[in-house]
C-alpha positions as CSV (number, residue, x, y, z in Angstrom):
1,X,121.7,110.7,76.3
2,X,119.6,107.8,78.1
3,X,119.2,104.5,76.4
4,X,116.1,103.7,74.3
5,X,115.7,101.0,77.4
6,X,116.2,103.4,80.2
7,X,113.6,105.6,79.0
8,X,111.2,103.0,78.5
9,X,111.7,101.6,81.6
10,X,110.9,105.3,83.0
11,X,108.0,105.2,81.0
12,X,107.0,101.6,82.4
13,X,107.7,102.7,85.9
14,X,104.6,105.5,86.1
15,X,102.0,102.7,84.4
16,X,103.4,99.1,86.0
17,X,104.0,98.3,89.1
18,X,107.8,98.2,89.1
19,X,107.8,99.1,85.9
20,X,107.3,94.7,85.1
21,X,104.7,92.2,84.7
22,X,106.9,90.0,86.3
23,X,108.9,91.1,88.6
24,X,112.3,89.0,88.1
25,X,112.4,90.7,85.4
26,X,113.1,94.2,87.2
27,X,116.5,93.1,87.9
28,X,116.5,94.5,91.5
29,X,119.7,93.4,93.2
30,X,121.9,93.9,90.3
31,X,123.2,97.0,90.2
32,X,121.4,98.1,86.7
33,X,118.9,98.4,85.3
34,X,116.4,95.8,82.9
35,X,116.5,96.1,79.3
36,X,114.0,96.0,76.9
37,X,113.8,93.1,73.9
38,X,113.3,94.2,70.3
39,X,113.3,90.9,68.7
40,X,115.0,87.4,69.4
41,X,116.0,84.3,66.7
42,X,117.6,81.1,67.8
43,X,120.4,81.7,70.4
44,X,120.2,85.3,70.3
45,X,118.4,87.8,71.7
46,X,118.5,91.9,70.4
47,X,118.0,94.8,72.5
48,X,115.9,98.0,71.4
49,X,119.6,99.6,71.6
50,X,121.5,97.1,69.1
51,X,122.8,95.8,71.8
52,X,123.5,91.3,70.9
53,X,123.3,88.7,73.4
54,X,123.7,85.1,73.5
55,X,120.7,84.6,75.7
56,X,120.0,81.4,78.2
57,X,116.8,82.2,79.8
58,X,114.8,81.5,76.3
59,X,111.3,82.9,77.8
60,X,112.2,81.1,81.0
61,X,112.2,77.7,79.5
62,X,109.4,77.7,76.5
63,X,112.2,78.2,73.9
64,X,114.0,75.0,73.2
65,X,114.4,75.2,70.1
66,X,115.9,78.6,70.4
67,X,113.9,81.7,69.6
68,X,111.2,82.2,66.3
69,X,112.1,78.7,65.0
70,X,110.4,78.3,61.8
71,X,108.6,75.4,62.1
72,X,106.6,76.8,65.0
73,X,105.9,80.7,63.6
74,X,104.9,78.7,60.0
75,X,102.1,76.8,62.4
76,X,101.2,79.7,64.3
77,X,100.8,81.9,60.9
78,X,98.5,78.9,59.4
79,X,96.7,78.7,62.3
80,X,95.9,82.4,62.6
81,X,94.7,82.6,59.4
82,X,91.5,80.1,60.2
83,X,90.8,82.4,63.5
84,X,92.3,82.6,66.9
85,X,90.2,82.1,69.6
86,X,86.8,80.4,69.5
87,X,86.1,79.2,72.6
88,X,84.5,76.2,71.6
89,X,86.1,72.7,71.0
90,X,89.0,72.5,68.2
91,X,91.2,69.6,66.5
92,X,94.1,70.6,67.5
93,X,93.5,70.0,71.7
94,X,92.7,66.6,70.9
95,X,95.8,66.5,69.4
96,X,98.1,68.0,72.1
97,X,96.3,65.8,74.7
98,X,97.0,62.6,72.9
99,X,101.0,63.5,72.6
100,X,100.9,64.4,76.0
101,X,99.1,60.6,77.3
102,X,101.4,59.0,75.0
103,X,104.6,61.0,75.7
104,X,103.7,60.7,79.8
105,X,102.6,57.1,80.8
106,X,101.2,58.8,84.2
107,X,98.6,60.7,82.3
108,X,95.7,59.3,81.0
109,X,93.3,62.6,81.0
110,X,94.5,65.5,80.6
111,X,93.1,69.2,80.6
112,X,94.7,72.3,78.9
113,X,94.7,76.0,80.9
114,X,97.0,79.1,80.1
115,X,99.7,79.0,82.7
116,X,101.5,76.6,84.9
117,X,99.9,78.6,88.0
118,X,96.7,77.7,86.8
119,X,98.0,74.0,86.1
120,X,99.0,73.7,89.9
121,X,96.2,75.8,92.1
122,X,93.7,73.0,89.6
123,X,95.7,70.4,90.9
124,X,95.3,71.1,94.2
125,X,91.5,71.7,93.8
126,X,91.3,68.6,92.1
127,X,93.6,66.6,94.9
128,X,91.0,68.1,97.8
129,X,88.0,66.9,96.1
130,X,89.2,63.9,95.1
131,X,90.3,63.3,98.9
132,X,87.9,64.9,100.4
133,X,90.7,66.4,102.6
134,X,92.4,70.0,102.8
135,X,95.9,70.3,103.7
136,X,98.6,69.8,101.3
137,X,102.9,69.6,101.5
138,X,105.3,71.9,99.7
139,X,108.4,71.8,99.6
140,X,111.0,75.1,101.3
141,X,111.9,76.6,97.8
142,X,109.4,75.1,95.0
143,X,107.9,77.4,93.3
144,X,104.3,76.4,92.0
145,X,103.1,79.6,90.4
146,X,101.3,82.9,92.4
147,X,98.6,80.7,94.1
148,X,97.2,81.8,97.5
149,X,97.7,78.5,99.2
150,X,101.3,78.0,97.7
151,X,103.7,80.9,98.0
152,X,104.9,79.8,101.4
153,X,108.3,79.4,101.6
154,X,108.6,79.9,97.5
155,X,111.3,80.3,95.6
156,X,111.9,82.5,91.8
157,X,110.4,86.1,92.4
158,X,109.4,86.0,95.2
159,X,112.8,84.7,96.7
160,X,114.9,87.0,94.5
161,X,113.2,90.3,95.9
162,X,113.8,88.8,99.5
163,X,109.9,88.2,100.4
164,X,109.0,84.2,99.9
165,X,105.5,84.9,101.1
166,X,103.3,87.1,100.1
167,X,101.5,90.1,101.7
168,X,97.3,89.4,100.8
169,X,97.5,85.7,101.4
170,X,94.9,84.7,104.4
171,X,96.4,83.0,107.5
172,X,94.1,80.4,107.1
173,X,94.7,79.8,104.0
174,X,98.7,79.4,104.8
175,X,97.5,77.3,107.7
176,X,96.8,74.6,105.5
177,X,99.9,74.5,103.3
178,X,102.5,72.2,105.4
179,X,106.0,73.7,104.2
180,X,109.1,71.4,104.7
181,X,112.7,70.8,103.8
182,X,113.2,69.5,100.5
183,X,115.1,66.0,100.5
184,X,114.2,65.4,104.1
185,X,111.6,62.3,104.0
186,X,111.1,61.9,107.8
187,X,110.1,65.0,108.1
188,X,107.4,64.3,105.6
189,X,106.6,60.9,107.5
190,X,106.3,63.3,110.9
191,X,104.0,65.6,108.9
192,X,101.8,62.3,107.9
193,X,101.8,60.7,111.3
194,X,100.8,64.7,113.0
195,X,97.7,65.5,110.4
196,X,96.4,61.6,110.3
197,X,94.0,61.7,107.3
198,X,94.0,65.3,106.4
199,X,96.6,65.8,103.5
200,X,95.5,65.8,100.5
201,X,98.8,65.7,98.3
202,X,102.2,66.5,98.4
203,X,103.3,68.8,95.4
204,X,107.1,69.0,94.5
205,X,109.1,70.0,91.7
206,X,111.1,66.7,91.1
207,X,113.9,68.9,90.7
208,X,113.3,72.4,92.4
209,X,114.8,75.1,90.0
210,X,113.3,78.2,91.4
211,X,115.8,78.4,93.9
212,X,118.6,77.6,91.6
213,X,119.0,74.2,90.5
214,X,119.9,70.9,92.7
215,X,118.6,67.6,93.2
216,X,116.7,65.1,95.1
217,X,118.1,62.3,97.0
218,X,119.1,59.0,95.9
219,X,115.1,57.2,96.3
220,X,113.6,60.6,97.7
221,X,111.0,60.3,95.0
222,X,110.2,57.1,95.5
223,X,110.1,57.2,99.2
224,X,107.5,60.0,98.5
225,X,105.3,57.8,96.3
226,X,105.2,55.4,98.5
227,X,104.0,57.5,101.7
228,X,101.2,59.2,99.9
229,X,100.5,55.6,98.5
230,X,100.8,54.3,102.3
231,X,98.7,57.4,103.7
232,X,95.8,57.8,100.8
233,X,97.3,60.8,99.6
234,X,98.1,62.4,95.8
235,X,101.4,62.9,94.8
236,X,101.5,65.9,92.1
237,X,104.7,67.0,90.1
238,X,104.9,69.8,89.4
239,X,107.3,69.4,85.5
240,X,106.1,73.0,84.3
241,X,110.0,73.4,83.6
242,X,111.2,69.8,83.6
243,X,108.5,68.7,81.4
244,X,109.3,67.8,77.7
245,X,113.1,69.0,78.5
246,X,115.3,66.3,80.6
247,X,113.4,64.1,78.2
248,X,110.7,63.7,76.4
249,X,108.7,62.4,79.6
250,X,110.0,64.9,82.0
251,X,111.4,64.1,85.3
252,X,109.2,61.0,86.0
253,X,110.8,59.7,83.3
254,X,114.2,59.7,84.3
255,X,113.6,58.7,88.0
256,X,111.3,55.9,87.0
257,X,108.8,57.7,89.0
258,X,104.7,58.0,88.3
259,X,102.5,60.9,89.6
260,X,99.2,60.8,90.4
261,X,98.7,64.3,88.5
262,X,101.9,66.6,86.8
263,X,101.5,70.1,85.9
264,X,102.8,71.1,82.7
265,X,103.5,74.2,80.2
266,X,106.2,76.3,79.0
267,X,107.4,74.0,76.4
268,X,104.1,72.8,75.4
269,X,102.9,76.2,74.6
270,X,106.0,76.9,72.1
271,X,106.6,80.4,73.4
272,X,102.6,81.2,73.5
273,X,100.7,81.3,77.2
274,X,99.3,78.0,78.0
275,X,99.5,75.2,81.0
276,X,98.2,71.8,81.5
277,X,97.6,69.5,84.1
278,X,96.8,65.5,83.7
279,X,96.9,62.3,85.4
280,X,94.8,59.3,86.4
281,X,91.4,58.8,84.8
282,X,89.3,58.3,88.1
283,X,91.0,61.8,89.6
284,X,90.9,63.4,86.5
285,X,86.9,62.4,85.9
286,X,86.0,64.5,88.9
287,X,86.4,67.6,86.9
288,X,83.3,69.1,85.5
289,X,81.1,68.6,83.7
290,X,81.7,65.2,84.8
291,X,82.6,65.7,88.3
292,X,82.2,68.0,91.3
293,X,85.2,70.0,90.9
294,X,84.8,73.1,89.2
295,X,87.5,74.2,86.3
296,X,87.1,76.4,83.5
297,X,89.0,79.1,81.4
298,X,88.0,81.2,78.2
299,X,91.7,80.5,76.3
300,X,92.0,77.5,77.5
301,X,93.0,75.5,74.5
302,X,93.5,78.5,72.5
303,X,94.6,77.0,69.1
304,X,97.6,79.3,68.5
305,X,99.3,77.5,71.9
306,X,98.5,74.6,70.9
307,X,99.5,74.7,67.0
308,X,103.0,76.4,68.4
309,X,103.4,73.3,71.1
310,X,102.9,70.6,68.9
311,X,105.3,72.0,66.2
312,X,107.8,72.3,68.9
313,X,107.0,69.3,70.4
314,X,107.1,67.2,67.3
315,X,110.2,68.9,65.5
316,X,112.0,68.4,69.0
317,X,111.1,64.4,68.5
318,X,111.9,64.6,64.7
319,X,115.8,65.7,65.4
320,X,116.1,63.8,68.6
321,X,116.4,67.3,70.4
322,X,117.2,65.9,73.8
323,X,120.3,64.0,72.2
324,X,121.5,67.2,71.0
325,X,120.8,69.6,74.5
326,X,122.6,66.5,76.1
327,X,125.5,67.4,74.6
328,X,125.4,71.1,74.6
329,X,124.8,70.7,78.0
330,X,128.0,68.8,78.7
331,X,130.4,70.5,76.6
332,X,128.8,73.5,79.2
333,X,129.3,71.7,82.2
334,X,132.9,70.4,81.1
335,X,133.6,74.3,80.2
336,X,132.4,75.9,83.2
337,X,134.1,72.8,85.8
338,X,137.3,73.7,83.9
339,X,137.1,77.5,84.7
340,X,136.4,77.0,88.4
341,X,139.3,74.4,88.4
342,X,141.4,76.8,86.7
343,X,140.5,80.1,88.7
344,X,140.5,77.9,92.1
345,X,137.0,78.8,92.5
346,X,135.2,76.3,95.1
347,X,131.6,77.4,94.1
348,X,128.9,74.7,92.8
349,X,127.8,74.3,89.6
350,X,124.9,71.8,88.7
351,X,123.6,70.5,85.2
352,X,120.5,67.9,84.4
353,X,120.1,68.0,80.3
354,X,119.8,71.8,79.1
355,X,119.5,72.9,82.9
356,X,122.3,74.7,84.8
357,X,122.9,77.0,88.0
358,X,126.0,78.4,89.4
359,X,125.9,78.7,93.2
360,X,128.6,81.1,94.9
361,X,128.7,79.3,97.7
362,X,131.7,76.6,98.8
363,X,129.0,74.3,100.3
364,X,126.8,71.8,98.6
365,X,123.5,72.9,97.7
366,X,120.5,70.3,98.3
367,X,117.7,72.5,99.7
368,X,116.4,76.0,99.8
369,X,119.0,76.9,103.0
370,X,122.1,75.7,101.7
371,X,121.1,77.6,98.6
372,X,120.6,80.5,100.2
373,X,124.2,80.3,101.6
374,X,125.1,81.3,97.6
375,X,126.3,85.4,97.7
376,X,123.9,87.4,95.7
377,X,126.9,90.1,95.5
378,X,129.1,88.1,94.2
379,X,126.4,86.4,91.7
380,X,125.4,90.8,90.9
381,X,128.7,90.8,90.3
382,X,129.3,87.9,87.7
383,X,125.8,88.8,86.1
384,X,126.7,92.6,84.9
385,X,130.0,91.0,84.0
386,X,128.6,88.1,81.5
387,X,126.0,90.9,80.1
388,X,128.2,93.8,79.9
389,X,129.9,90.8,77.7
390,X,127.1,89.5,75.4
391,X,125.8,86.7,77.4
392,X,122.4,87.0,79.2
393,X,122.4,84.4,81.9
394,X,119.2,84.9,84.4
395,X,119.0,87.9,86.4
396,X,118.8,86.3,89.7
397,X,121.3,83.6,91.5
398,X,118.0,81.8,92.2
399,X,117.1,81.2,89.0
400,X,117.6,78.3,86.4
401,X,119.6,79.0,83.0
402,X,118.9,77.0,79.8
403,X,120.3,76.0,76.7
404,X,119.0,75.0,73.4
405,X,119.2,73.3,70.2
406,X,120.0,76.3,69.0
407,X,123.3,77.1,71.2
408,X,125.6,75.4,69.0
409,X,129.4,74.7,70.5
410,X,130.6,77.8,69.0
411,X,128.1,79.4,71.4
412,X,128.8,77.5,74.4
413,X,132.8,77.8,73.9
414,X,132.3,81.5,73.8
415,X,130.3,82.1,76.6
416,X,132.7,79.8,78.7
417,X,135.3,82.8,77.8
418,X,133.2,84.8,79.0
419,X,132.1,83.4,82.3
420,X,135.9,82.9,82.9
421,X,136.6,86.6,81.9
422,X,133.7,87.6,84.9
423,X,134.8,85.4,87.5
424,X,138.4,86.1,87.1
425,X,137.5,89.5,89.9
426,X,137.1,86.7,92.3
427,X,140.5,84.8,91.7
């Protein structure tokens, strides 16, 4: 008899595209296939079979304080009993905007929206009429969301399924994104010197994790504030996954590094749809209704998002959460460098706070083509082994896991036995 999941996903398959709404989630690639969620609390996450997982994808980043904590469904239950939509000013974004300006020193405006792709396609709208000018620099591998103008050499889905453009997308509407190799700052000085006043902004995840997980460069960041700073340009970071997680300022934070505008969400949201994006006052003023720039959205500020947020946000301050996904996250790393020690497994594994990837690949891994060097068999291969195990790691090798505070070291010793059980095929 078929699984409760496999006959949903049957079901799903004759009225979604693919049977998703997203389609990592259709786990092409691995041999099997998605299951369906019946309910999820703190580290765990339940199948509508029974089935129990230790799970560290937690929405894709929103949960980290684990799954249903209480402090957030108690604000999202007061809050729903008041109303939940008005579409009309509330308390409660006034709130979440001043948390955000104080938490990031690089914002001083800031507007809510109800995803990170809407958080980056505004920030490129607001970067062009700020400058006045229309091209713009991605990087081979961020991911900024399903904008036109942006899924250009992307990374998540659209990477995982093989296709990182996008069939629908104008020519000349590509033909103003300039894509290059992340980490490589003379190309981005050639790019400057061959469009001479015509880019608008370079937009970069400080660290890329929808192509797996790596790192930039020793002073890459700063050398890239200080060409767009050189060539009148914007530079825009895109934190919708590093924001409010490698610490309570994000990325810019830790690198000593400040935007001109940073796209936020996930975490702010605590588990409910919601983006922002923020930044200086004079850029941010050209919004209407005080500026030229047109932005607007119906949700936008929905008070649910924002009550679950700022509960998350606030309890994660209260218990010194990044403290404690700091140390999760290196009792994982010690755990998983021990196991490819052990198994004499060359492959690359990479941390920052609650954020890991395992590449399959000998080589080291600093852009989108030595990523790509990682063997999606062999990662198909690991995956079904972890799940068939307990452990739900991301269904794609160009995907980011993460922990949080509710992985406790019992969790993480346990699902180091069973990463060592999956990759011992390999030895």
């Amino acid at each position: 008899m078929a699984s409760l999941s496999s006959q949903l996903f049957a079901n799903a398959l004759k009225r979604i595209p693919g049977g998703v709404n997203s389609p990592v989630r259709a786990f092409r690639g691995l041999g099997r296939e998605p299951f369906f969620i019946d309910r999820a609390e703190g580290a765990r996450i339940w199948d509508v079979d029974g089935n129990e997982y230790i799970d560290y994808v937690g929405s894709w980043g929103p949960a980290i304080l684990g799954h249903a904590p209480k402090v957030v469904l108690d604000a999202i239950r007061e809050t729903a009993g008041r109303g939940v939509s008005f579409g009309i000013p509330n308390p409660l974004e006034v709130e979440m905007a001043e948390l955000i300006c104080r938490w990031v020193p690089s914002i001083e405006k800031v507007r809510m929206v109800n995803s990170g792709t809407e958080a980056t396609m505004s920030c490129l709208r607001l970067a062009r009429g700020f400058t006045g000018r229309g091209k713009i620099i991605k990087f081979e591998g961020c991911y900024h969301g399903h904008v036109d103008a942006l899924l250009v050499q992307a990374g998540s889905g659209a990477l995982t399924h093989g296709r990182p453009d996008s069939a629908g997308v104008p020519a000349d509407f590509a033909a103003l994104t300039i894509s290059l190799p992340f980490n490589d700052i003379e190309a981005v000085r050639a790019a400057f010197r061959e469009n001479p006043k015509s880019i608008a902004a370079i937009i970069l995840e400080p660290i890329p994790a929808n192509a797996g997980l790596y790192f930039p460069r020793e002073n890459f960041l700063k050398a890239l504030r200080e060409e767009c700073t050189k060539n009148g340009a914007l530079l825009i970071f895109d934190e919708v996954m590093t924001g409010f997680r490698v610490a309570r300022g994000g990325a810019q934070e830790m690198f000593g590094i400040q935007p001109d505008l940073t796209a936020l969400g996930k975490i702010i949201g605590g588990g409910l749809p919601v983006g922002a994006f923020g930044g200086r006052a004079d850029i941010m003023d050209q919004l209407s209704p005080e500026g030229p720039v047109y932005q607007a959205g119906t949700l936008s500020g929905n008070p649910l998002a924002m009550a679950a947020g700022l509960a998350q946000l606030r309890e994660l301050e209260r218990i010194d959460g990044w403290k404690l996904l700091e140390t999760a996250g290196a009792r994982f790393e010690e755990n998983a460098r021990a196991t490819l020690h052990d198994l004499k497994q060359p492959w690359v594994f990479h941390r920052v706070g609650s954020m890991f990837c395992l590449f399959f690949t000998p080589d080291p891994v600093i852009d989108l083509a030595s990523a790509k060097r990682s063997d999606p068999a062999r990662f198909a291969s690991f995956f079904r082994g972890c799940l068939d195990r307990g452990v739900y790691f991301a269904p794609s090798q160009f995907e980011t896991g993460f922990l949080s505070t509710s992985h406790t070291l019992d969790d993480i010793d346990r699902t180091s036995a069973v990463v060592r059980e999956s990759l011992r095929m390999f030895s």
